[in-house]
TIVO-474261 format. One record per residue: residue number from 1; residue in one letter; x, y, z of N, C-alpha, C in turn. Coordinates in Angstrom, 1 decimal. Example, Ala and Ser with C-alpha at 12.3 -4.5 7.8 and 13.67 -1.06 7.14 Angstrom:
BEGIN
  pos  code     n.x     n.y     n.z    ca.x    ca.y    ca.z     c.x     c.y     c.z
    1     A    13.2    -5.7     7.8    12.3    -4.5     7.8    13.2    -3.3     7.8
    2     S    12.8    -2.2     7.1    13.7    -1.1     7.1    12.9     0.0     7.9
This chain:
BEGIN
  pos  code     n.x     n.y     n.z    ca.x    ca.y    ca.z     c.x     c.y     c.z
    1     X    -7.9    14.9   -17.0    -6.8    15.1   -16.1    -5.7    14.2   -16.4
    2     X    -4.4    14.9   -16.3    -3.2    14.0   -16.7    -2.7    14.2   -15.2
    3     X    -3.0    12.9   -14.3    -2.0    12.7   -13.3    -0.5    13.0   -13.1
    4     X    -0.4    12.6   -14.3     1.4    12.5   -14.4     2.0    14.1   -14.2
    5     X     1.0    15.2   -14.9     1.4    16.4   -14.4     1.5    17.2   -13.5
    6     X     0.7    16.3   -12.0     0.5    17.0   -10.7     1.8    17.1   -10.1
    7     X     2.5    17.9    -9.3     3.3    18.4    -8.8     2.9    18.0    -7.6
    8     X     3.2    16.7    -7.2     3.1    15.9    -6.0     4.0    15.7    -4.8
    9     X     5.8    16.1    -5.7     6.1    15.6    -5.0     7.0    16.4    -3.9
   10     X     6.7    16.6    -2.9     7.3    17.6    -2.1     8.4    17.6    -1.3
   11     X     8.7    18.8    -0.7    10.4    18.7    -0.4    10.6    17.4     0.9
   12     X     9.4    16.9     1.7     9.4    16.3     3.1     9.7    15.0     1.9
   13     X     9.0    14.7     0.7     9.5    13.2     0.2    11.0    13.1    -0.2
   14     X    11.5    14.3    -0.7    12.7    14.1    -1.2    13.4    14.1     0.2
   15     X    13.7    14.5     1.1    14.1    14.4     2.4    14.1    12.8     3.3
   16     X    12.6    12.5     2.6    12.1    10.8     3.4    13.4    10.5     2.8
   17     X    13.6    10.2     1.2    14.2     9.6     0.8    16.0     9.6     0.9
   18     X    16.4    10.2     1.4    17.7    10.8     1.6    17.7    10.0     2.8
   19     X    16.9    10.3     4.1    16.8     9.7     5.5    16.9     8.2     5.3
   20     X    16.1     7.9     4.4    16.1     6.1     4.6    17.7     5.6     3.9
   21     X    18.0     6.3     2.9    19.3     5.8     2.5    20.3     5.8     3.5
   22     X    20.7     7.0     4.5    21.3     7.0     5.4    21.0     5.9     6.6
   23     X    19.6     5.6     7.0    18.9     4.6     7.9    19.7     3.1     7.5
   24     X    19.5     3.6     6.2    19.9     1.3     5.2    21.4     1.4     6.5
   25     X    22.1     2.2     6.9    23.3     2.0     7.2    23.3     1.0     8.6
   26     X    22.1     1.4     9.1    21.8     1.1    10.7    21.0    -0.9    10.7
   27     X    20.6    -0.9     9.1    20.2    -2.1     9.6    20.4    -3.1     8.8
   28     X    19.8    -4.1     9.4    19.9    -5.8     8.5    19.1    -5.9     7.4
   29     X    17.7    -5.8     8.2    16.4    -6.4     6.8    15.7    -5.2     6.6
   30     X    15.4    -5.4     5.4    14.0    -4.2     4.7    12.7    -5.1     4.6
   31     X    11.5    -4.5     5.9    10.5    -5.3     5.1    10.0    -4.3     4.4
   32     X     9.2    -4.5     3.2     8.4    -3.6     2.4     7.1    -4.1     2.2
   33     X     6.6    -3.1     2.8     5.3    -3.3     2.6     4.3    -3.0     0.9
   34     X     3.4    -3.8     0.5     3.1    -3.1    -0.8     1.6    -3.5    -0.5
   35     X     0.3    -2.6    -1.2    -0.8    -2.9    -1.3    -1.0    -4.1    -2.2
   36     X    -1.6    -4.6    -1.8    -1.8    -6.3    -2.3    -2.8    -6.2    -3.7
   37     X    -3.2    -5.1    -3.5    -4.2    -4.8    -4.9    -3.6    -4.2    -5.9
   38     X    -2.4    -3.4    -5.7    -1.6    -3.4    -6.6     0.0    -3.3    -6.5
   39     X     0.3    -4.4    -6.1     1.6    -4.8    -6.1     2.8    -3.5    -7.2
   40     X     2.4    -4.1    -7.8     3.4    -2.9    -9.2     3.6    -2.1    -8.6
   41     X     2.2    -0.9    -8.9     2.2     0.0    -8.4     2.7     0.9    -6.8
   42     X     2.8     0.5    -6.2     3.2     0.2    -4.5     4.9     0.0    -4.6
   43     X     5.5    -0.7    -5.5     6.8    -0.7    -5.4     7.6     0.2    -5.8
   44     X     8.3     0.9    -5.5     8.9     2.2    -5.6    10.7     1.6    -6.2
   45     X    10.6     2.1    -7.8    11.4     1.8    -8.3    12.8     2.2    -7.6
   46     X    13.2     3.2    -7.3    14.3     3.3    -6.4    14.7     2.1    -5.2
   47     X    14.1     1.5    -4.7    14.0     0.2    -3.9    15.1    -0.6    -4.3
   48     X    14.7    -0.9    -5.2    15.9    -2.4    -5.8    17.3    -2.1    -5.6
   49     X    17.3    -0.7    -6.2    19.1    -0.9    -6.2    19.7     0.0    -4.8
   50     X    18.8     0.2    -4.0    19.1     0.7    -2.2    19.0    -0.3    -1.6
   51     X    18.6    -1.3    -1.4    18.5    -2.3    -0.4    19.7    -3.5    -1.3
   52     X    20.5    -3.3    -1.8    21.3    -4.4    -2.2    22.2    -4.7    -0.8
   53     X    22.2    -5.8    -0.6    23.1    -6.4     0.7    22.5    -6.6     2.2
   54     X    20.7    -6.2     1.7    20.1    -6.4     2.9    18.6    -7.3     2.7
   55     X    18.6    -8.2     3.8    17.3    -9.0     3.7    15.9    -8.5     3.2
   56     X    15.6    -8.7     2.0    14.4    -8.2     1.9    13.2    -9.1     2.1
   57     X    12.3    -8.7     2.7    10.6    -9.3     2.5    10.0    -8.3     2.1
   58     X     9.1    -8.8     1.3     7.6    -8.6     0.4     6.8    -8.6     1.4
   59     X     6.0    -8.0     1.9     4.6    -8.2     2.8     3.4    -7.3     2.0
   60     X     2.6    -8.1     1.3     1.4    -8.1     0.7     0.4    -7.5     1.5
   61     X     0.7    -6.4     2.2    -0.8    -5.8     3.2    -2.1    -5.8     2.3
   62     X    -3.2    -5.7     3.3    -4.3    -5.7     2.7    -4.9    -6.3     1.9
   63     X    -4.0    -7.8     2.1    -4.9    -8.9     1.3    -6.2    -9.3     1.7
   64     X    -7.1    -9.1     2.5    -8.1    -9.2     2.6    -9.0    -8.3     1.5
   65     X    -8.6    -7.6     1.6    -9.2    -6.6     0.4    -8.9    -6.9    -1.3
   66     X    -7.8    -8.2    -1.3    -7.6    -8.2    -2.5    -7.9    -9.4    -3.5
   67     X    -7.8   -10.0    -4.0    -8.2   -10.8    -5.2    -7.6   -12.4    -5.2
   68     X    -7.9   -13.3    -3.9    -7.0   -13.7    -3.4    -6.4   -14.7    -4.5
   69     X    -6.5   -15.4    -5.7    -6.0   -15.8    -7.2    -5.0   -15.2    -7.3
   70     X    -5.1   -14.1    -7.5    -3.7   -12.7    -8.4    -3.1   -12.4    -6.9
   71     X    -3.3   -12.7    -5.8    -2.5   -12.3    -4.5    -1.3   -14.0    -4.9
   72     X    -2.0   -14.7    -5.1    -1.6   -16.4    -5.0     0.0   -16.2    -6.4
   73     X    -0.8   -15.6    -7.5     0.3   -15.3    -8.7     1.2   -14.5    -8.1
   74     X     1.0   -13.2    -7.3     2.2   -12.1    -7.0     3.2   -13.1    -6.2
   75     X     2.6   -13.9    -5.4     3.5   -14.9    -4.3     4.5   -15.8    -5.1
   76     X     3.6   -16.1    -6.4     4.8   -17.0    -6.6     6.0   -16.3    -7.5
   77     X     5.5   -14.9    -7.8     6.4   -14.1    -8.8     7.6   -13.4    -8.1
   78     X     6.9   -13.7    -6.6     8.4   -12.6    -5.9     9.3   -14.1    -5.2
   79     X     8.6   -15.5    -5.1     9.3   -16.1    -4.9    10.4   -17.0    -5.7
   80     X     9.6   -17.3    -6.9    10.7   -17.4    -8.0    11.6   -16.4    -8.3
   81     X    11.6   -15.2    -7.7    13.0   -14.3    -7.2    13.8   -14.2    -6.2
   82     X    13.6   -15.2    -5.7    14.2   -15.3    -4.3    14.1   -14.7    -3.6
   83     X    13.0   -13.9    -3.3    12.3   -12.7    -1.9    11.2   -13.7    -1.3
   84     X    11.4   -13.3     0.2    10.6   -14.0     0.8     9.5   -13.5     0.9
   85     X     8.3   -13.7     0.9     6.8   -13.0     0.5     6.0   -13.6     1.5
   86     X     5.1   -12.8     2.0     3.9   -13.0     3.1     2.7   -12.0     2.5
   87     X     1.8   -12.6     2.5    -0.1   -11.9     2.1    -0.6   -12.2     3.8
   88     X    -0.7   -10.8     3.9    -1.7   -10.1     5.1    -2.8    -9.4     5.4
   89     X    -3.3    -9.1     6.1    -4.0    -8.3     6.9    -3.4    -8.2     8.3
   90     X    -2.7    -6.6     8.5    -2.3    -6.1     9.3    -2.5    -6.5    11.2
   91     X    -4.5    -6.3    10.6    -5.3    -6.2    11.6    -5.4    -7.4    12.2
   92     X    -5.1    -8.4    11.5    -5.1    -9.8    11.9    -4.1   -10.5    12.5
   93     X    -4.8   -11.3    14.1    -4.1   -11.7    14.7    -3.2   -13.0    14.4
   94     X    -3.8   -13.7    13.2    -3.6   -15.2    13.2    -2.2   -14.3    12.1
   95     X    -2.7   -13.6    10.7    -1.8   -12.9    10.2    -0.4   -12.9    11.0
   96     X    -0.5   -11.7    11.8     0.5   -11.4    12.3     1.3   -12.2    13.1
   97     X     0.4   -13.4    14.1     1.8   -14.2    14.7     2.2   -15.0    13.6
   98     X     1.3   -15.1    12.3     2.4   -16.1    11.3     3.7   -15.4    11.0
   99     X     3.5   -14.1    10.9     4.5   -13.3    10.1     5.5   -13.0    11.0
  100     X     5.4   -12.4    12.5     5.9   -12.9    13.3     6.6   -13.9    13.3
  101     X     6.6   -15.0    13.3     7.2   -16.1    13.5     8.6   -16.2    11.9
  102     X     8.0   -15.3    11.1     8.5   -15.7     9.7     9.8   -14.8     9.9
  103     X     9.5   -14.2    10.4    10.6   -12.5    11.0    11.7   -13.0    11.7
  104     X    10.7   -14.1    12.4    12.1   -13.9    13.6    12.9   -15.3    13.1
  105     X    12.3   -15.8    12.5    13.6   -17.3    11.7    14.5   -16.2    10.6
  106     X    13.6   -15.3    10.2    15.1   -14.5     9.3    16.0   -14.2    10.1
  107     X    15.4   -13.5    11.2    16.9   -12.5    12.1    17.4   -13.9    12.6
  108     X    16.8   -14.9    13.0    17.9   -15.9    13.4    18.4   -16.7    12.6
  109     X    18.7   -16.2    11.6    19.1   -17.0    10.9    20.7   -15.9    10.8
  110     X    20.2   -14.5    10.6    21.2   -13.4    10.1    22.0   -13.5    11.5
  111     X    21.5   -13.7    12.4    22.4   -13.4    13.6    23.3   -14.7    13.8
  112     X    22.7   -15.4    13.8    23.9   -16.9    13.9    24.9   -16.8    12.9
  113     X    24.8   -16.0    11.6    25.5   -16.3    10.3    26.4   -15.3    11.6
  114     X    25.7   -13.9    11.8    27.3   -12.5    12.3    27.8   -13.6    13.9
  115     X    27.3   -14.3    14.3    28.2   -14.8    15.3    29.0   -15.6    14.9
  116     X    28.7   -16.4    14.1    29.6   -17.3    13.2    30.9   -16.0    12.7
  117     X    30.7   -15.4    12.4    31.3   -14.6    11.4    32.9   -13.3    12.3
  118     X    31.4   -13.0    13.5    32.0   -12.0    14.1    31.8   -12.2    15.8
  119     X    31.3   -13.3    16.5    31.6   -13.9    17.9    30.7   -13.2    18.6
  120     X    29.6   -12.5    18.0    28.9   -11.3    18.4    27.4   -11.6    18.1
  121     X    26.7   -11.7    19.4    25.2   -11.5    19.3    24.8   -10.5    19.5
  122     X    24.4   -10.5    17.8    24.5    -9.0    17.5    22.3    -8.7    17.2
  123     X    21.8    -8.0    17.6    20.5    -7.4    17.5    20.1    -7.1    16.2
  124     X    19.1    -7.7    15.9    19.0    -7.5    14.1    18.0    -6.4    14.1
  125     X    17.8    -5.6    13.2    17.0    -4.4    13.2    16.9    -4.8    11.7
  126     X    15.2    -3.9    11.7    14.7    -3.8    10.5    14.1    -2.8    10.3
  127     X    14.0    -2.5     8.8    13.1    -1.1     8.6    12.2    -1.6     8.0
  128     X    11.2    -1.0     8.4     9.9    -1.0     7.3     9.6     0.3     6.0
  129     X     9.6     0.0     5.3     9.2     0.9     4.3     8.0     0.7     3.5
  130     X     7.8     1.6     2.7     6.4     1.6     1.9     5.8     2.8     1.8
  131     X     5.0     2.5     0.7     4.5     4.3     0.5     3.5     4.6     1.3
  132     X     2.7     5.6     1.3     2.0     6.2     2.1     0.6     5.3     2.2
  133     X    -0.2     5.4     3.4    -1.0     5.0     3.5    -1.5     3.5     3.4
  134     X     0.0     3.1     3.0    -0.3     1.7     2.6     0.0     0.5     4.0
  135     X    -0.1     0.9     5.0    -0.3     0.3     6.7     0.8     0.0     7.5
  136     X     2.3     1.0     7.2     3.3     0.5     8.1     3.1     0.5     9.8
  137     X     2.4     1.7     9.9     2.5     2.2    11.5     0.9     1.1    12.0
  138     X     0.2     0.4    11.3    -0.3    -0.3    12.4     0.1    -1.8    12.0
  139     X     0.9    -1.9    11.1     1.7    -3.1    10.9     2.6    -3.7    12.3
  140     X     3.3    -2.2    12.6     4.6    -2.2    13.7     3.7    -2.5    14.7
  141     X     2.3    -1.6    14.7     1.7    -1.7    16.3     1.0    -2.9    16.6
  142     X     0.9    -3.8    15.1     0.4    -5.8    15.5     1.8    -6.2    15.7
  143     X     3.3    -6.1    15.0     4.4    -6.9    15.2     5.0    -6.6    16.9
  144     X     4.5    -5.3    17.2     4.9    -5.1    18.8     4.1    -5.6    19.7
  145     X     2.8    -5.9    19.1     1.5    -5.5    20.2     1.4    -4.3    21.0
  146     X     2.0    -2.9    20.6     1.6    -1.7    21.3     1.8    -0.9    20.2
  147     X     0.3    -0.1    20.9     0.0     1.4    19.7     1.1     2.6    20.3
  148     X     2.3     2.1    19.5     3.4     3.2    19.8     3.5     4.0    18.8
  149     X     3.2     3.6    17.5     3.5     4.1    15.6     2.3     4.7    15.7
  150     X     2.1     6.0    15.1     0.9     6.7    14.7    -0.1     6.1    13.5
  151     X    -1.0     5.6    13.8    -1.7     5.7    12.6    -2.9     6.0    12.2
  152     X    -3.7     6.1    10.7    -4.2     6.7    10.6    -5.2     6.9     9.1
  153     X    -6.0     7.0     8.3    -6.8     6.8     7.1    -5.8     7.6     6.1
  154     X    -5.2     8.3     6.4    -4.7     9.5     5.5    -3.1     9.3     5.1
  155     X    -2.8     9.2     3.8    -1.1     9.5     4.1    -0.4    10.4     4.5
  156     X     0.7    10.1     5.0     1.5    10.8     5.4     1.2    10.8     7.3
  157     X     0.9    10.1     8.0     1.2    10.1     9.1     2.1    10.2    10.0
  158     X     2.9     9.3     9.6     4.2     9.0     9.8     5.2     9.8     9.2
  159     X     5.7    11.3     9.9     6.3    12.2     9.8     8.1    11.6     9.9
  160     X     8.7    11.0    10.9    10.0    11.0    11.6    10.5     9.4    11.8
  161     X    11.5     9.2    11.7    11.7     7.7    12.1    11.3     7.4    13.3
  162     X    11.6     6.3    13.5    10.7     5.4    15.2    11.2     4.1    15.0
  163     X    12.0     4.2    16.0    12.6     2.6    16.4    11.6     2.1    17.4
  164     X    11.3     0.9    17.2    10.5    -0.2    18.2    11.0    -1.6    18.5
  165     X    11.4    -2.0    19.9    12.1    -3.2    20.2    10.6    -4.3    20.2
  166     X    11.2    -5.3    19.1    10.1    -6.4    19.4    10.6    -7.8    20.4
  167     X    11.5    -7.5    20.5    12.1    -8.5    21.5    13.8    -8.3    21.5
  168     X    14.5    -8.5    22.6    15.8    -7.9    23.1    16.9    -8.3    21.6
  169     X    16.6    -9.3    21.3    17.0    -9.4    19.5    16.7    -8.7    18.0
  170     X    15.5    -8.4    18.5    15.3    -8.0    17.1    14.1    -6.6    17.2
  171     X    14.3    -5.2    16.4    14.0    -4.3    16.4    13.5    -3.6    14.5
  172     X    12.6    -2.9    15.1    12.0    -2.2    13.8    12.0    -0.7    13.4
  173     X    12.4    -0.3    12.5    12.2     1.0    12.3    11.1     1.6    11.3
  174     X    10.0     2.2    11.7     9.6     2.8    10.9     9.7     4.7    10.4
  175     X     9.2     4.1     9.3    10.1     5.2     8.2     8.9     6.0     7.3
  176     X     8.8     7.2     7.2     7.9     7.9     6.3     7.8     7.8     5.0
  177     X     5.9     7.6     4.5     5.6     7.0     3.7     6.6     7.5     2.7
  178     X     7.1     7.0     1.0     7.8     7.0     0.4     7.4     7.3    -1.0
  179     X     7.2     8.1    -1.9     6.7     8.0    -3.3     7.5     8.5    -3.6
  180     X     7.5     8.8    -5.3     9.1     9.0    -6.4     8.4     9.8    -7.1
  181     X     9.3    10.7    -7.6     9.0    12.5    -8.5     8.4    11.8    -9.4
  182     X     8.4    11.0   -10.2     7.4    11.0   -10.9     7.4     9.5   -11.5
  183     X     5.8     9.1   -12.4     5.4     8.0   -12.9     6.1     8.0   -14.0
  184     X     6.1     6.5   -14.4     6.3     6.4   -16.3     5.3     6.0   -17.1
  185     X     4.2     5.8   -15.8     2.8     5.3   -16.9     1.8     6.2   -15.6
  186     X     0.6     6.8   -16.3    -0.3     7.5   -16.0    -1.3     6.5   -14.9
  187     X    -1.1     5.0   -15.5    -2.0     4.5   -14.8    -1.4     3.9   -13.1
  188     X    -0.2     4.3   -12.8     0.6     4.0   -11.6     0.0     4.6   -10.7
  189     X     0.0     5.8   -11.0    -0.4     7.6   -10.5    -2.2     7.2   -10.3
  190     X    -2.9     6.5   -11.4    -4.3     6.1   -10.9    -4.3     5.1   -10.0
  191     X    -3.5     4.5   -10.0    -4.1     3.4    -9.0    -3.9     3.9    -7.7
  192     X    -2.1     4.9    -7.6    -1.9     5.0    -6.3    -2.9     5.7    -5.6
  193     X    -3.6     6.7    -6.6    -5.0     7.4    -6.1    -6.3     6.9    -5.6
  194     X    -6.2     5.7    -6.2    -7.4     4.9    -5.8    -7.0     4.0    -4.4
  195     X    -6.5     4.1    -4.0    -5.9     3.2    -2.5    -6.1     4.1    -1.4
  196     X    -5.5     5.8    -1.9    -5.3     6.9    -1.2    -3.8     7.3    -0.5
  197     X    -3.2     6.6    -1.3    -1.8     6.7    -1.4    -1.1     8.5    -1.5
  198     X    -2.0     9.3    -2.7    -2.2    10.4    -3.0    -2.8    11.4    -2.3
  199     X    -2.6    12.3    -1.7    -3.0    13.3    -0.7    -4.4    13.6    -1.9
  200     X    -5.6    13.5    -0.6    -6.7    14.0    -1.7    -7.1    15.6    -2.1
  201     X    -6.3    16.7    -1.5    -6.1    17.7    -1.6    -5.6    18.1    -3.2
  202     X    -4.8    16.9    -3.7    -4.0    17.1    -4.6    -4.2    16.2    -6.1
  203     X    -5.4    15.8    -6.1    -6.0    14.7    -7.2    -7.2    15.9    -7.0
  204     X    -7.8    15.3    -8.1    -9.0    15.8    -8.5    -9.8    14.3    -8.1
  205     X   -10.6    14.3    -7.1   -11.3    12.8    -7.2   -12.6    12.1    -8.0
  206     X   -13.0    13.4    -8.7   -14.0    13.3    -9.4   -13.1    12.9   -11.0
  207     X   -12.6    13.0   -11.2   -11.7    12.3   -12.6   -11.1    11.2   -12.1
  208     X   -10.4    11.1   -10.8   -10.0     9.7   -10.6   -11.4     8.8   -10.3
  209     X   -12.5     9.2    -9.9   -13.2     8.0    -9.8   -13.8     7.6   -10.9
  210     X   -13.9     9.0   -12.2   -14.1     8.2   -13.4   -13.5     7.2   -13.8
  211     X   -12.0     7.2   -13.8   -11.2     6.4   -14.3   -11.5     5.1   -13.4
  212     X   -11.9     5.0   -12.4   -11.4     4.1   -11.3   -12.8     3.1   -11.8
  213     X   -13.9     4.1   -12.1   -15.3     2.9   -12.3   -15.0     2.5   -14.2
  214     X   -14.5     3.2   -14.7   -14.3     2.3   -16.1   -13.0     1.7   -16.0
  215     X   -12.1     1.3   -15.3   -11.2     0.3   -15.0   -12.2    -0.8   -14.2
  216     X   -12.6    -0.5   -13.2   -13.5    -2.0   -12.5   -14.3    -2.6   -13.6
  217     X   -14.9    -1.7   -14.6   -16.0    -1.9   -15.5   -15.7    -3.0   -16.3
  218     X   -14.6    -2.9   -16.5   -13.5    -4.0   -16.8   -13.0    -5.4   -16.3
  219     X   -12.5    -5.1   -15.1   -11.8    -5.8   -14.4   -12.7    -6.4   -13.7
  220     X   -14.2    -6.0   -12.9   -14.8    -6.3   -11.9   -15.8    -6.6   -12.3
  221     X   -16.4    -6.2   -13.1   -18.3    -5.6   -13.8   -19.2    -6.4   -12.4
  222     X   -19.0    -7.4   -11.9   -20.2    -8.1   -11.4   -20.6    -7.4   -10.1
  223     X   -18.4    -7.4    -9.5   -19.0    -6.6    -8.2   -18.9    -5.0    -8.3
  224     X   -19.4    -4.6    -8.8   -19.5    -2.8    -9.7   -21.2    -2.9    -9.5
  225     X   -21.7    -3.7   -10.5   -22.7    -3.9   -10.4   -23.6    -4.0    -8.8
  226     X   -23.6    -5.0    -8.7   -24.0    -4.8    -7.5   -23.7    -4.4    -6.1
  227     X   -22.5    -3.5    -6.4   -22.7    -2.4    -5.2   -23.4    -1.1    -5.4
  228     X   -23.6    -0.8    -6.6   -23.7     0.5    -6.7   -25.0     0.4    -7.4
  229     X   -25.5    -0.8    -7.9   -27.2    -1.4    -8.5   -27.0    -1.0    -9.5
  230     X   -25.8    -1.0   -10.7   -25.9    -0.7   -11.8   -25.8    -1.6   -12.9
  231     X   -27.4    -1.3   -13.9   -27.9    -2.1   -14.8   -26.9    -2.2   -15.9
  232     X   -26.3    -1.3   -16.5   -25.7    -1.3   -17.8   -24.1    -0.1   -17.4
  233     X   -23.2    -0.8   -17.6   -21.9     0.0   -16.9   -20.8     0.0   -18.1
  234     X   -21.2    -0.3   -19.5   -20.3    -0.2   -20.8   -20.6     1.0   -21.2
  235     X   -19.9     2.0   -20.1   -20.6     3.4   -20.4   -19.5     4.0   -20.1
  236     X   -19.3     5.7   -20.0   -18.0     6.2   -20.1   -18.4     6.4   -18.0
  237     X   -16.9     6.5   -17.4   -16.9     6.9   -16.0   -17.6     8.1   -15.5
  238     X   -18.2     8.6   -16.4   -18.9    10.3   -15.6   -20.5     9.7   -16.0
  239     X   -20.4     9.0   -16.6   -22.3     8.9   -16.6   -22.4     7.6   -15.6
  240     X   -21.7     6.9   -15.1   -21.7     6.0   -14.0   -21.8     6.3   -12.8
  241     X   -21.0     7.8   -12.8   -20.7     8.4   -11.3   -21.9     9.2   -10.9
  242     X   -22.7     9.6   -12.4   -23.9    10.5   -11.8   -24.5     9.6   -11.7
  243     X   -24.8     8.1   -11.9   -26.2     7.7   -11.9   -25.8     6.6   -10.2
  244     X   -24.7     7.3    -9.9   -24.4     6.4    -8.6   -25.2     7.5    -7.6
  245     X   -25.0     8.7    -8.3   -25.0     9.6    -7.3   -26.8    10.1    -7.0
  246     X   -27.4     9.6    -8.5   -28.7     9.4    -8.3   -29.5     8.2    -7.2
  247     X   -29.2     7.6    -7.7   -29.1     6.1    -6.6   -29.0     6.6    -5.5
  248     X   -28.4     7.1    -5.1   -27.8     7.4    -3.7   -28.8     8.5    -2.9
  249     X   -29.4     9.1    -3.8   -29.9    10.0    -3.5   -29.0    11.4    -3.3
  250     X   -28.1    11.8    -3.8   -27.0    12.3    -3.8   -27.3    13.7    -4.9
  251     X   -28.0    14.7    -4.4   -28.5    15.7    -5.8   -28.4    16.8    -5.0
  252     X   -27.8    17.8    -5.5   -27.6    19.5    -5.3   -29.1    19.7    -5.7
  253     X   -29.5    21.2    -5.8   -30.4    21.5    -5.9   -30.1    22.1    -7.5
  254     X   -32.4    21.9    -7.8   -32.5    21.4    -9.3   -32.4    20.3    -9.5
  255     X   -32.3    19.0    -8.8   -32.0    17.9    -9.1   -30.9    17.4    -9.6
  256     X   -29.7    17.9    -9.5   -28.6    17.9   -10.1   -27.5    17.0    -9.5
  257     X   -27.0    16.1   -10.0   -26.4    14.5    -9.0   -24.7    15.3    -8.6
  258     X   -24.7    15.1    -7.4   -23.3    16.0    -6.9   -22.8    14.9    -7.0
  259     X   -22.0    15.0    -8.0   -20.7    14.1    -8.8   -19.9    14.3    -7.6
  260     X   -19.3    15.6    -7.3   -18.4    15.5    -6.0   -18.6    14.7    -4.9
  261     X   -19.6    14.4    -4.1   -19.5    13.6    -3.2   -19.7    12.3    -3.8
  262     X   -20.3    12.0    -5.2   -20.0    10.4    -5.4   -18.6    10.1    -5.6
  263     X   -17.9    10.8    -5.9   -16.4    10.4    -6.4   -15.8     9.9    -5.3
  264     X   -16.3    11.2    -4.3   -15.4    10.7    -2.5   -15.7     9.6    -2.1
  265     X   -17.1     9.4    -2.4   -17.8     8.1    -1.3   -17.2     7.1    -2.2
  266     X   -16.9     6.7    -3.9   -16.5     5.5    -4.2   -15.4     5.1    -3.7
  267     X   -14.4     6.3    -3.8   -13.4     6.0    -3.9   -12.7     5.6    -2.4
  268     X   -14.0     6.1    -1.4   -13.5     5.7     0.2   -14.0     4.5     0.1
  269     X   -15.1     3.8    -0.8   -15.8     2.2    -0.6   -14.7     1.0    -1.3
  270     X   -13.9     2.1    -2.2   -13.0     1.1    -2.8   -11.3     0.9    -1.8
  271     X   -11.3     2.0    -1.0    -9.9     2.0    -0.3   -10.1     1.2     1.4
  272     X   -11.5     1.2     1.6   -12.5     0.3     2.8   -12.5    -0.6     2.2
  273     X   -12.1    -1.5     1.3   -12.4    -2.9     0.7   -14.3    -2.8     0.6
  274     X   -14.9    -1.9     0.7   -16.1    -2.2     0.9   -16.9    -2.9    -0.8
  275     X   -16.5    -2.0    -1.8   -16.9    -3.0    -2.8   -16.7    -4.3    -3.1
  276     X   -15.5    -5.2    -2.5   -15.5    -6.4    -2.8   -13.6    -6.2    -3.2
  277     X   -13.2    -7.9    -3.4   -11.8    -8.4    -3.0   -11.5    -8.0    -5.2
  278     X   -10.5    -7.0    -5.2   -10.2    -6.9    -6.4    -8.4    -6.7    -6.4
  279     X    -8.1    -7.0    -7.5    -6.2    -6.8    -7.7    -6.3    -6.0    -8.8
  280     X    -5.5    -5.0    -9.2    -6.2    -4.3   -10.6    -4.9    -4.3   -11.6
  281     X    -3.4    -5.8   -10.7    -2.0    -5.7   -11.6    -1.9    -6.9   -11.2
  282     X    -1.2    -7.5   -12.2    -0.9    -8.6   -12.6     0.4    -9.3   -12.9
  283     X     1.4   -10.0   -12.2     3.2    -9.7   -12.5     3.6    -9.7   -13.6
  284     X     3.2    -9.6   -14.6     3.0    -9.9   -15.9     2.4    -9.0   -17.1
């Protein structure tokens, strides 16, 4: 399977993306959210040159799930660029009042500059962005404390914009997930698939989990191994996936290892953080 050929991207993305450019008009800061496991990947090259003239933060979701070393490298790679950067878990209370706290010294800092400027205490708003599935709507529902944002295992939840007041200063917009017509490397397209970034209707998951267990085979071997009890894994991704699926007890009839439900279950154990804390990009 060549990812890069799937015809992913549909008319509601090109629409997201028209809506947010118009949105940039309404506010101050962009936070962006990116999967912490793969940074690269999660950044949506269009970004850079749309947010020029507005605050940006990096928020590293899902660092619990990620590699916390290569989380430690991404931090210092977006900070030696002058972006403010935070590593999270969404779900996390201590997380979130740090980040919290980090939010609101930005807007006050932007708002003193517009009263200085313009005599006006003025309300700072922010938008959140980020691709699909990668945790804005329960990001907004820890920065609010209320489940007002939909959320959800699947992408694409978040259909419509949604303003949310976090305090009589400072306000959030969230914005539908975001991906771009197309990759320039094949393996972008894999990774986003392995997070579930990618509608699973629309991947084949049984080729992406091949790819997905001879990339860890690589990257991870120890914890590969012992989730899945596999003795020898310098093997190609389809004889890994059947002998997971043996293991598992996972066999059609004839004794025949249903590759299809091992692909789904890996690939739900790797988007659950359940296999263990891995990064699969490196700023570099």
């Amino acid at each position: 399977m060549n990812i890069l050929s799937i015809n992913w991207y549909p008319g509601h993305m090109a629409k997201a993306k028209r809506l947010i450019r118009e949105d940039l008009k309404l506010v101050d800061m962009v936070i962006e959210l990116l999967d912490a496991r793969i940074p690269s990947s999660s950044t949506n090259p269009d970004f850079s040159s749309l947010y020029h003239n507005k605050i940006r933060v990096i928020v590293l979701n899902k660092a619990d799930y990620a590699d916390p070393d290569k989380t430690k490298k991404w931090q210092d790679h977006y900070q030696n660029q002058n972006m403010p950067v935070v590593a999270i878990n969404a779900l996390n209370k201590k997380d979130i009042n740090n980040v919290r706290k980090f939010l609101f010294s930005l807007a006050d800092e932007k708002r003193k500059q517009i009263r200085k400027q313009k005599g006006i205490n003025k309300t700072i708003r922010a938008m959140v962005v980020g691709i699909p599935n990668v945790g804005k709507s329960t990001f907004i529902n820890s920065i609010t404390g209320k489940s007002k944002a939909k959320t959800g295992d699947r992408p694409g939840i978040t259909k419509v914009k949604q303003w949310f007041r976090v305090t009589p200063y400072f306000e959030l917009l969230d914005t539908p997930g975001l991906l771009w017509p197309k990759f320039e490397e094949e393996l972008i397209g894999l990774h986003l698939a392995y997070v579930g970034s990618i509608k699973e209707e629309i991947i084949q998951p049984e080729e992406v989990a091949f790819r997905f267990l001879e990339e860890m085979s690589e990257s991870y071997p120890d914890l590969l191994k012992t989730r899945f009890q596999l003795n020898h894994i310098d093997r190609e991704g389809h004889e890994l996936l059947a002998e997971i699926a043996v293991k598992r007890g996972w066999l059609q009839s004839g004794g025949i290892a249903d590759i299809e439900r091992a692909a789904k279950q890996v690939l739900y154990e790797y988007q659950a953080g359940i296999i263990g804390r891995t990064t699969l990009e490196l700023p570099y």
